[in-house]
C-alpha positions in Angstrom: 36.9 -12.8 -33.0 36.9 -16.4 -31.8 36.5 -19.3 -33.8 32.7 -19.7 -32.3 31.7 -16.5 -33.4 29.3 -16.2 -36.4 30.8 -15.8 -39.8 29.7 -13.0 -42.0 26.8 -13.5 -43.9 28.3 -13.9 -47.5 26.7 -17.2 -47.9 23.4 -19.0 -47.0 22.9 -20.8 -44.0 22.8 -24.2 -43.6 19.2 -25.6 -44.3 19.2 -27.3 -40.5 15.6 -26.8 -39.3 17.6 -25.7 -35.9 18.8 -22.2 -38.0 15.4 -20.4 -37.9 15.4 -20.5 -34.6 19.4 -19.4 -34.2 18.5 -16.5 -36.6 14.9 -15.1 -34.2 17.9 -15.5 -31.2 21.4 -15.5 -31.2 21.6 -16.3 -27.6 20.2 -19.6 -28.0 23.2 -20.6 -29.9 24.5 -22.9 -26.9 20.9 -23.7 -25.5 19.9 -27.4 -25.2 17.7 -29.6 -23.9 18.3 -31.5 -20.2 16.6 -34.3 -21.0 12.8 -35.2 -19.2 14.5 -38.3 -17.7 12.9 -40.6 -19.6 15.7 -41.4 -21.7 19.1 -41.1 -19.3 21.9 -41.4 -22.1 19.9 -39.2 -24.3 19.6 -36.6 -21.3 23.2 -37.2 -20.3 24.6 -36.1 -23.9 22.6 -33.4 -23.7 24.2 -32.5 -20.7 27.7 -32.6 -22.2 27.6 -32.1 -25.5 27.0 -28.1 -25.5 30.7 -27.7 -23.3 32.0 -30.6 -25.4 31.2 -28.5 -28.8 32.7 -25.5 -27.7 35.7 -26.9 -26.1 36.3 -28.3 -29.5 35.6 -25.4 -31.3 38.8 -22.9 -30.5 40.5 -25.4 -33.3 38.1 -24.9 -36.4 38.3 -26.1 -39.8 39.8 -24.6 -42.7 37.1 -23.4 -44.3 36.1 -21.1 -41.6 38.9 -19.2 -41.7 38.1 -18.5 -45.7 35.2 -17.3 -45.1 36.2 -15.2 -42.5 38.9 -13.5 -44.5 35.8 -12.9 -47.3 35.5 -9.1 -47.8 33.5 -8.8 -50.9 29.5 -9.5 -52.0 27.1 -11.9 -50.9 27.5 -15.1 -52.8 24.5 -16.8 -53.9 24.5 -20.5 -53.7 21.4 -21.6 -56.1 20.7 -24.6 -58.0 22.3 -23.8 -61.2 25.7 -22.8 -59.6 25.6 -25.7 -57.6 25.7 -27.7 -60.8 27.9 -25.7 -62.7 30.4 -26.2 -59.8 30.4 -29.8 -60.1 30.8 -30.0 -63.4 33.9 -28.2 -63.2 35.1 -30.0 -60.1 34.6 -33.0 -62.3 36.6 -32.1 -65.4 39.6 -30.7 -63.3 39.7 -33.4 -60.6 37.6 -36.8 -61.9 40.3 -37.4 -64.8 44.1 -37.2 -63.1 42.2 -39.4 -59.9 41.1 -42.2 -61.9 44.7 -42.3 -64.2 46.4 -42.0 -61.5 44.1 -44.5 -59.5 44.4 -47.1 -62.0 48.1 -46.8 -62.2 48.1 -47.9 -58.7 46.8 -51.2 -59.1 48.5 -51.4 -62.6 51.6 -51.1 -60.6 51.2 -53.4 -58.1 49.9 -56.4 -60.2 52.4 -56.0 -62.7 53.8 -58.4 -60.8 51.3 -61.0 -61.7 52.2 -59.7 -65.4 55.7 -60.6 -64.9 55.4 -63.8 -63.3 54.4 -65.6 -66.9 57.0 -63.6 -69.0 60.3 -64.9 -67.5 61.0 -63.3 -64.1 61.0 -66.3 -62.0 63.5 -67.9 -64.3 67.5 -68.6 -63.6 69.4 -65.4 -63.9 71.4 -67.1 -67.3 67.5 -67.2 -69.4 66.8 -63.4 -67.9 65.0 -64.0 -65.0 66.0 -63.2 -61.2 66.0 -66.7 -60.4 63.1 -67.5 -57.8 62.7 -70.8 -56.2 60.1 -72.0 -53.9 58.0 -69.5 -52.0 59.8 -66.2 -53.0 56.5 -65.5 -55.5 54.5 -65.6 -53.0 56.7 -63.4 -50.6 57.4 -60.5 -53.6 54.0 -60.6 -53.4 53.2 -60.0 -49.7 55.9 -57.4 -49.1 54.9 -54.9 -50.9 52.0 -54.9 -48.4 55.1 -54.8 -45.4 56.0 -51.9 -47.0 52.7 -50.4 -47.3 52.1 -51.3 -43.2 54.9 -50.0 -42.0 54.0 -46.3 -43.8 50.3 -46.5 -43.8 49.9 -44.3 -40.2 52.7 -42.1 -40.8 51.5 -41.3 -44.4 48.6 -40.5 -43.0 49.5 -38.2 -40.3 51.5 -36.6 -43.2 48.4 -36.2 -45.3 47.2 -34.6 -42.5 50.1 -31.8 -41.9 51.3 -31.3 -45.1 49.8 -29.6 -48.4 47.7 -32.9 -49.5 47.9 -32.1 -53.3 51.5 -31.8 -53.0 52.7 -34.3 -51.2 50.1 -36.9 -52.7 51.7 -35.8 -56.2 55.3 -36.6 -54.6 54.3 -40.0 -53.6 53.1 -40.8 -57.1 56.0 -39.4 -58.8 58.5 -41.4 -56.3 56.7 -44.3 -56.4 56.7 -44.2 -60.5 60.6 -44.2 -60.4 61.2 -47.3 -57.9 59.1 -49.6 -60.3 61.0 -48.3 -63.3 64.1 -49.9 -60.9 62.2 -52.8 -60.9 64.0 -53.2 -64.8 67.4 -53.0 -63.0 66.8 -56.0 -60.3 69.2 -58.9 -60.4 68.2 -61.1 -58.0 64.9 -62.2 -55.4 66.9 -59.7 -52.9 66.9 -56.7 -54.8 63.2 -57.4 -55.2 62.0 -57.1 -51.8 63.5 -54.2 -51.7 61.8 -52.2 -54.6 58.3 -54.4 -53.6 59.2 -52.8 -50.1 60.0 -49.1 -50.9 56.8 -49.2 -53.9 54.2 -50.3 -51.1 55.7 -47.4 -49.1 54.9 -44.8 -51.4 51.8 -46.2 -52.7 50.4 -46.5 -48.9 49.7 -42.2 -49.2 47.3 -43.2 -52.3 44.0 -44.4 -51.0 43.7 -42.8 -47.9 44.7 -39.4 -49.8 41.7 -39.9 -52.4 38.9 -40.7 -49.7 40.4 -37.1 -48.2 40.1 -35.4 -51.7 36.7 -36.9 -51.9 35.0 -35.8 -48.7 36.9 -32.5 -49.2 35.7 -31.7 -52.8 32.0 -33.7 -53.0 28.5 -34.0 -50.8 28.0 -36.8 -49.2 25.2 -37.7 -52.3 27.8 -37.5 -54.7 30.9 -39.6 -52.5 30.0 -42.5 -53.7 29.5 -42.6 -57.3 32.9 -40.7 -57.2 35.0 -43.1 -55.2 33.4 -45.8 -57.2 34.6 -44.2 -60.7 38.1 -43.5 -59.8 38.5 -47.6 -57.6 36.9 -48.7 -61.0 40.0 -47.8 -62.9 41.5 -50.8 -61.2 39.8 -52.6 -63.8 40.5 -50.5 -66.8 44.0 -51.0 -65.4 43.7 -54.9 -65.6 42.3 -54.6 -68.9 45.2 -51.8 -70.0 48.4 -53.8 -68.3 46.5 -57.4 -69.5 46.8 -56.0 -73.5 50.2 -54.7 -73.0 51.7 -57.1 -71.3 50.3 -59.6 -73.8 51.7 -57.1 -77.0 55.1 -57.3 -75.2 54.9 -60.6 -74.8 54.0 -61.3 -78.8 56.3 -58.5 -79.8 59.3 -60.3 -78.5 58.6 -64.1 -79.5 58.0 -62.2 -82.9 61.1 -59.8 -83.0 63.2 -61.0 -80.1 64.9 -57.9 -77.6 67.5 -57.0 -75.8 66.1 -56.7 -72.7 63.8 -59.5 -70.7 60.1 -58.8 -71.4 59.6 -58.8 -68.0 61.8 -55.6 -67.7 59.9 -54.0 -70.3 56.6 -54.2 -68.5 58.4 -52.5 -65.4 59.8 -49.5 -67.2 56.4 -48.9 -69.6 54.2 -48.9 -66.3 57.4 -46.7 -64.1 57.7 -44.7 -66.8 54.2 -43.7 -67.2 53.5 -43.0 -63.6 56.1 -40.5 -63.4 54.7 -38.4 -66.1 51.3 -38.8 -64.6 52.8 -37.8 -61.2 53.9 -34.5 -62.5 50.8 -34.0 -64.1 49.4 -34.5 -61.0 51.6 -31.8 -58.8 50.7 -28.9 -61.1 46.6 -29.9 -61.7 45.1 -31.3 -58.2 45.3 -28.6 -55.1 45.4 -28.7 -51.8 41.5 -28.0 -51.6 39.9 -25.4 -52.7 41.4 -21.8 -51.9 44.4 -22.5 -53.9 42.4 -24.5 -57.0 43.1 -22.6 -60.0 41.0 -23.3 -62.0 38.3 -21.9 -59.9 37.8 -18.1 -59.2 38.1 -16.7 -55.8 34.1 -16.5 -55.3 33.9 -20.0 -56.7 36.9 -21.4 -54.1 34.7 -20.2 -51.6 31.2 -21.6 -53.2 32.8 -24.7 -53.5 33.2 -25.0 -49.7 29.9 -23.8 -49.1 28.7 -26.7 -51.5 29.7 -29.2 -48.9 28.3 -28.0 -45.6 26.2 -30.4 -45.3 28.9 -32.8 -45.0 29.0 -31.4 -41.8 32.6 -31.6 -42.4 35.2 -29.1 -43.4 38.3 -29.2 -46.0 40.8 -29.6 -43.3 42.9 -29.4 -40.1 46.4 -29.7 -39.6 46.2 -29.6 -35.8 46.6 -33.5 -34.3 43.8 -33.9 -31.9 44.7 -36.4 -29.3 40.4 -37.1 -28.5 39.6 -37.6 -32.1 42.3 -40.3 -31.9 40.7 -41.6 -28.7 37.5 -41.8 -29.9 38.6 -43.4 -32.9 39.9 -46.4 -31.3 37.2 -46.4 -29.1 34.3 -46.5 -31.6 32.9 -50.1 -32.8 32.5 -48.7 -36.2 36.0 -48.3 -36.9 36.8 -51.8 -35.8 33.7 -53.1 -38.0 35.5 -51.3 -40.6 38.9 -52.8 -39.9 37.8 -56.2 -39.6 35.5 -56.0 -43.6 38.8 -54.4 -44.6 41.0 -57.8 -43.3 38.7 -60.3 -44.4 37.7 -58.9 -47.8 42.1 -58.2 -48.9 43.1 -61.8 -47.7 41.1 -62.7 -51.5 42.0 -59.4 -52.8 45.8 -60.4 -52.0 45.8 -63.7 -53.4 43.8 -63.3 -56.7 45.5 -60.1 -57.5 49.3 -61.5 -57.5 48.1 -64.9 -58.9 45.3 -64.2 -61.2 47.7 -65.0 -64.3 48.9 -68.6 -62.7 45.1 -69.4 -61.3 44.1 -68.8 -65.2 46.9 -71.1 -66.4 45.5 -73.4 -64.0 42.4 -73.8 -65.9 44.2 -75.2 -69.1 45.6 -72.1 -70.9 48.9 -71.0 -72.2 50.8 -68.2 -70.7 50.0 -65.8 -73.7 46.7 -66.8 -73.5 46.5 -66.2 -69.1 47.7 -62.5 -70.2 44.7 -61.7 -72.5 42.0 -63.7 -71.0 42.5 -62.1 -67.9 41.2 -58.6 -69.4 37.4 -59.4 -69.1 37.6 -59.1 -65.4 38.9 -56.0 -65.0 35.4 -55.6 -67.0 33.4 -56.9 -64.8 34.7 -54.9 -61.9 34.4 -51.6 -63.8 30.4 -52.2 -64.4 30.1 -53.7 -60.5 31.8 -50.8 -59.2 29.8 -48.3 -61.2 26.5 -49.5 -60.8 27.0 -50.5 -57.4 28.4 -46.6 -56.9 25.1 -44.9 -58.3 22.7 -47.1 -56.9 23.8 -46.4 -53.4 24.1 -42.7 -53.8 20.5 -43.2 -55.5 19.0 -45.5 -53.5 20.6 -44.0 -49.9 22.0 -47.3 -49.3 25.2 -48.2 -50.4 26.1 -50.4 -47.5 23.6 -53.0 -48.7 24.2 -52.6 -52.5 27.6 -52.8 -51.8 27.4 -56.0 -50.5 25.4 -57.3 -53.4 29.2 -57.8 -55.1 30.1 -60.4 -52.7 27.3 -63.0 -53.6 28.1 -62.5 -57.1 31.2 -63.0 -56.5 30.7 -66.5 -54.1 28.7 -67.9 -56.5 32.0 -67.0 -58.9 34.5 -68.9 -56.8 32.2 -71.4 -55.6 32.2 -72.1 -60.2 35.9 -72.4 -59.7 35.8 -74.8 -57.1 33.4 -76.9 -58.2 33.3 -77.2 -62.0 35.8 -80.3 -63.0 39.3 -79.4 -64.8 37.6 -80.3 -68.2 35.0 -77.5 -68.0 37.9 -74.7 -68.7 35.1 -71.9 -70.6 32.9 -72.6 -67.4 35.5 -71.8 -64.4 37.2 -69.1 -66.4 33.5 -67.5 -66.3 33.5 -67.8 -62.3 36.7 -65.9 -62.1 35.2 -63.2 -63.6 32.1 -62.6 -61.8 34.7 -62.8 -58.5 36.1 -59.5 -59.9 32.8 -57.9 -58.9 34.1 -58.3 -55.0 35.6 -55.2 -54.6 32.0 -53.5 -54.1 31.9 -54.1 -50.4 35.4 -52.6 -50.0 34.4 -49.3 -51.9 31.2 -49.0 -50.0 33.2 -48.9 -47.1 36.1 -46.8 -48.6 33.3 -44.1 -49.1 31.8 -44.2 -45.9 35.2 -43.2 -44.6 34.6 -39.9 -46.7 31.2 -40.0 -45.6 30.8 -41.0 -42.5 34.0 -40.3 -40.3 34.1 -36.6 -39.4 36.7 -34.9 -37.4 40.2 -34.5 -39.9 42.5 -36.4 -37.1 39.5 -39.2 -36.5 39.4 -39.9 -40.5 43.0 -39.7 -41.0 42.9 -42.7 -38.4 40.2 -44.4 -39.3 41.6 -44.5 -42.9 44.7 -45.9 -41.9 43.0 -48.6 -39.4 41.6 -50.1 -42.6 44.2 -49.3 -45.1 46.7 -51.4 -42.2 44.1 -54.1 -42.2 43.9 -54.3 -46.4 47.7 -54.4 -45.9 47.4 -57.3 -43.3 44.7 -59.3 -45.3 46.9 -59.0 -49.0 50.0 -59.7 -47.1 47.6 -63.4 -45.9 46.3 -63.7 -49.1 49.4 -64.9 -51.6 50.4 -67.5 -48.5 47.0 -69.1 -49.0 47.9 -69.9 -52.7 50.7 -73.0 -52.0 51.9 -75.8 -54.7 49.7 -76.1 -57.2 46.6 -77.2 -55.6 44.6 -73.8 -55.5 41.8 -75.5 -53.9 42.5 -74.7 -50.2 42.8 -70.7 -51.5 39.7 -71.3 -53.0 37.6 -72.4 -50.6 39.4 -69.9 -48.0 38.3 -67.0 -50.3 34.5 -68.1 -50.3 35.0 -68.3 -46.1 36.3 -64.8 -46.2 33.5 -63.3 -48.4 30.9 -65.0 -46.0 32.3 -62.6 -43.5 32.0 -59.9 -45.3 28.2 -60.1 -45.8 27.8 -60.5 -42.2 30.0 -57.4 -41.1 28.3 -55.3 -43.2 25.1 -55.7 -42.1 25.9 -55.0 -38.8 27.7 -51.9 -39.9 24.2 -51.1 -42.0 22.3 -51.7 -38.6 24.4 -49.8 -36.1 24.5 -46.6 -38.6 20.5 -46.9 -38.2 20.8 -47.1 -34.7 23.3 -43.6 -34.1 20.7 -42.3 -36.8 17.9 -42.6 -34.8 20.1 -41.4 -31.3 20.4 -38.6 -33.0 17.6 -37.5 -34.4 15.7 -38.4 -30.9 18.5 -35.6 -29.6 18.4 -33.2 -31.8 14.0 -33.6 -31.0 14.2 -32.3 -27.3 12.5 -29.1 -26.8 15.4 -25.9 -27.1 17.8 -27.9 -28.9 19.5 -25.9 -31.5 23.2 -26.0 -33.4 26.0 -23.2 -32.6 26.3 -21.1 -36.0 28.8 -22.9 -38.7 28.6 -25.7 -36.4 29.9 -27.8 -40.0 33.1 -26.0 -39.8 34.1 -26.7 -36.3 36.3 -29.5 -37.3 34.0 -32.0 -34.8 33.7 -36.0 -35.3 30.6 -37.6 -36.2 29.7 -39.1 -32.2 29.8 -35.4 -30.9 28.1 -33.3 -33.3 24.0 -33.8 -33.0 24.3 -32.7 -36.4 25.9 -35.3 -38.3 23.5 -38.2 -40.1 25.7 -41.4 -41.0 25.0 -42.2 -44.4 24.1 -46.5 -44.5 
């Protein structure tokens, strides 16, 4: 049987208007339209994409080979299984992502964390002795790191078992920071900065996979926004212990630098959580568990209309092509850089730039927790409004005003009004909206396993670019320059998103005008053929 043949009829077809018409005749599975002339690109696709398609085909998806290997009763896909599927999906998988999620960022702003409870002090008071710039570099090279392993972790996602090796990431990436405790001097920290972004670079491109794998495009994202918002319960979490630490030993005294103790809590944890992680998440769903066979293979069937699949391990040399050829991905890469060159310098220097309003260092520690608040609500509400609404591309964007107006309090209020510019660094923790819109729209709108593998990694290598940016923009002690560059970066934003918003319209409506021509219908489990977004008629881009 080849991979273009249909698949036995133990599930429903897909609700494409095209089926009806496949069903009264199978041999119009690779009929289309020519085109009347009136419209020549419209007429050349047509043309092409029918031998395009099937060329493509002989390497499907995953999930048409489960459903070939199905030798049992027809499965019924109704409303009520559809919900009692997610809900289940939800308890097993919704938990361990955002924990784990959160422990990401918790990891990498420890950092900031550290910086007010001794680590930049001479080795003799505890510290690892840092002098001039070296903050600022411990803070960029983690994103070196992070670079340098981004593609490669993503090509690995890509061949190897993605529960598994995302679990080993965790797990390795827990014991470096417990290292972290161990570090002597400015040298040993690059290295553990280094080796952490390394094995924290499988993290987010590995969640947008489990994401498009597991949910429908009208569920995407409200889920990536739950488990990015655990960023801030992580700023809130690391703010209060960091801060009990910090009392603890004033009160008590230790043995060990406060700074160290931070490291190993926060290591420690993540380890656990990794291994946690290795024996809950799967792969995808035919080895999950939790679920039942008939349920492994409802849960694919859940999200065909993704017109995506669960996976491929083949790398497709076109995919990659058309990757770097499409002006979405670049629009992506380029929201990506200019959104992290804030996200880099207000994440490593949050503590210092609330000390620079007036406050102790105890005081930086605890008053930084509200904006991990701030984010959480953003994120959520920006999350369900788009899925809601059908727009999260402009919702999304509605967190970078919020957060201008935030910076452009910081900027402007005078040193004396301390209440009023703490207040405008928290509504700039509402920024990350944009950058999760778009982190979705990877799930959502980039089909085609090696084209979203790539994609991902495009913009994870620009977030790495813009954080490793961000901490130089924050020199001396005159944050004003980073301040103002921030507001400049946000701008951008708005204005790249927009267009993204108004060229997903414009393929929209391509492809519905294509898919309108007289004797155009889809080949049978056309969602399973492991084709990108351009060359399947079928796909709708989600704005």
């Amino acid at each position: 049987m080849s991979p273009t043949d249909p698949l036995p009829a133990d599930v429903r077809k897909s609700d494409s208007p095209a089926d009806s018409d496949v069903e009264k005749n199978p041999d119009l599975l690779t009929t289309v339209a020519t085109g009347d002339g009136k419209n020549d690109a419209t007429a050349a696709l047509a043309a092409t994409a029918p031998s395009k398609i099937l060329e493509h085909s002989q390497d499907a998806d995953a999930a048409m080979e489960a459903f070939r290997n199905h030798q049992g009763p027809v499965l019924e896909l109704d409303e009520a299984t559809r919900k009692r599927l997610l809900r289940r999906i939800d308890l097993h998988l919704m938990p361990i992502l955002c924990i784990v999620y959160g422990l990401n960022y918790l990891d990498k702003t420890t950092l900031s964390y550290a910086s007010v409870m001794g680590i930049s002090r001479p080795q003799a008071e505890g510290g690892i002795g840092l002098i001039n710039d070296n903050y600022n570099w411990l803070g960029s090279v983690f994103y070196f790191g992070y670079l340098a392993w981004e593609y490669p972790t993503s090509r690995l996602l890509q061949r190897f078992p993605l529960g598994k090796y995302s679990a080993f990431n965790v797990i390795m990436w827990g014991a470096i920071l417990t290292c972290f405790a161990a570090v002597e001097n400015f040298a040993g920290a690059v290295a553990i900065r280094f080796f952490l972004g390394v094995f924290e670079s499988a993290v987010t491109p590995g969640f947008a996979l489990f994401t498009s794998q597991w949910y429908t495009k009208r569920e995407q994202g409200t889920r990536t926004g739950i488990w990015f918002c655990f960023n801030g319960f992580a700023q809130i979490f690391g703010g209060v212990v960091a801060y009990g630490i910090a009392r603890g030993v004033d009160k008590y005294g230790s043995s060990i630098a406060p700074w160290k103790i931070i490291f190993m809590v926060t290591g420690l944890l993540t380890i656990c959580m990794g291994i946690i992680f290795l024996f809950v998440v799967p792969d995808n769903q035919m080895n999950a568990r939790w679920l039942s066979k008939e349920d492994r293979l409802l849960a694919i069937e859940r999200i065909r209309e993704n017109q995506q699949g669960v996976g491929n391990k083949h790398f497709k040399m076109y995919q990659l092509k058309e990757a770097l050829a499409d002006p979405l991905t670049w629009a992506f890469v380029f929201a990506s850089l200019v959104a992290d060159i804030p996200n880099g310098g207000i994440s490593n220097f949050f503590s210092l730039l609330i000390r620079s309003f007036g406050y102790t260092a105890e005081e930086s520690l605890l008053y930084g927790t509200p904006g991990g608040a701030v984010e959480i609500v953003a994120l959520l509400l920006a999350g369900y409004l788009g899925d809601k609404y059908g727009n999260r591309i402009l919702i999304g964007t509605s967190g970078m005003f919020v957060s201008i107006i935030g910076m452009i309090l910081v900027v402007a209020l005078p040193a004396s009004k301390n209440g009023g510019r703490l207040a405008g660094y928290y509504l700039t923790q509402s920024s990350p909206t944009a950058f999760v819109a778009l982190l979705s729209l990877i799930s959502t709108n980039v089909a085609g396993y090696t084209k979203k593998t790539t994609v991902a990694a495009l913009y994870l290598c620009a977030y790495c670019v813009g954080n490793i940016i961000g901490p130089q923009t924050f020199r001396n002690d005159n944050y004003v320059p980073a301040e103002i560059t921030i507001i400049v970066c946000w701008g951008l934003v708005i204005f790249d998103m927009v267009f993204i918003w108004w060229y997903c319209r414009l393929q929209n409506t391509k492809k519905a005008t294509f898919r309108a021509q007289p004797g155009y219908v889809k080949l049978e489990n056309q969602e399973w053929l492991d084709l990108t977004d351009r060359e399947n008629p079928e796909f709708v881009y989600t704005l």
